[in-house]
C-alpha positions in Angstrom: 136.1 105.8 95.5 132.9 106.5 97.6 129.9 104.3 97.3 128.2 107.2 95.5 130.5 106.8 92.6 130.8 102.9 92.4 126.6 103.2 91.6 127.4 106.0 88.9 129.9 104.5 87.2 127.3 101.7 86.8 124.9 104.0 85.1 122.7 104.2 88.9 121.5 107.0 91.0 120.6 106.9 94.4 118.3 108.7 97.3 117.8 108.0 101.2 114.6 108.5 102.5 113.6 109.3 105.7 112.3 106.0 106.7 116.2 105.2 106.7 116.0 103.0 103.6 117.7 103.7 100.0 116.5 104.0 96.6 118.3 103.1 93.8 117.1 103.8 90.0 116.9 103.1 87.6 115.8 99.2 88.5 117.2 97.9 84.8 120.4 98.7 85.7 120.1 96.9 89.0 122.0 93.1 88.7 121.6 91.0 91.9 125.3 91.0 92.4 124.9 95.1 92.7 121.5 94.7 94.6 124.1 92.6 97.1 126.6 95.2 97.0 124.3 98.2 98.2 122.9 95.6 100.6 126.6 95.0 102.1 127.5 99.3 101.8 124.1 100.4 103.3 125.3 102.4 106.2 127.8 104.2 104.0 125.5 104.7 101.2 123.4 106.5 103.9 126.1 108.8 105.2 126.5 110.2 101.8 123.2 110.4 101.0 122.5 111.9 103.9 121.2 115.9 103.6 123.1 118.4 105.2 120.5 120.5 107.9 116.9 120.5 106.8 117.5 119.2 103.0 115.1 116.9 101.8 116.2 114.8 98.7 113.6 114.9 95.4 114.1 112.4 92.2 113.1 114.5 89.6 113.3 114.3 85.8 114.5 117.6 83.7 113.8 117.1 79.9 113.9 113.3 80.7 116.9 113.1 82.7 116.6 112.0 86.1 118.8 113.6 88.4 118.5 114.3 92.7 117.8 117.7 94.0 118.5 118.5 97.2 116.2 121.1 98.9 114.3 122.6 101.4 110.9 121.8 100.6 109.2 119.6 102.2 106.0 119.0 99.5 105.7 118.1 96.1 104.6 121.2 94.7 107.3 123.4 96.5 109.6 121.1 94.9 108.2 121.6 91.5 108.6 125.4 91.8 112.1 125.2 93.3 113.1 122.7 90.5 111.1 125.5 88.2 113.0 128.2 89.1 116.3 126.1 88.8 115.6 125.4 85.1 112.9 127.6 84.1 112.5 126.7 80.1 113.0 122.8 80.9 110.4 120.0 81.3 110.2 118.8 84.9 108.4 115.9 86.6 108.6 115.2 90.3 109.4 110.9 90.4 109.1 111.0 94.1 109.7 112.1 97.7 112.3 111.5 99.7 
């Protein structure tokens, strides 16, 4: 099983930014004995996460479900429009960068 699927099975998604840190939503789901596990799987958290080439990771909600997107733009607004074009009749809100 790869870290990635340990968080989703627990209901958990997760993004690495380029500051080299994670983030893992959503926070409710978060127990301190899972905060101690991604603490302890860091480095292998981030070798999944990580984009392949240029790809910049986006949290984004699509009719209030929050899901990653993986893409090439680099600003919010290019994100939107990607995401926009991905799903063109759905509702979609940028949560953050990666």
């Amino acid at each position: 099983m790869t870290a990635i699927d340990y968080l989703r099975e627990r209901e958990l998604y997760a993004g690495a930014r380029r500051d080299g840190r994670i983030t893992v939503w959503p926070k409710h789901n978060i127990t301190p004995q899972i905060r101690a596990w991604i603490q302890q799987h860091k480095n292998q958290l981030l070798l999944e996460l990580k984009p392949r080439g240029d790809l910049n990771v986006w949290r984004i909600k699509i009719d209030g479900k929050p899901i990653t997107m993986l893409s090439l733009c680099s600003t919010q607004d290019e994100a939107l429009q990607s995401a926009r074009g991905r799903w063109p009749v759905a509702y979609i809100e940028i949560l953050t960068d990666g």
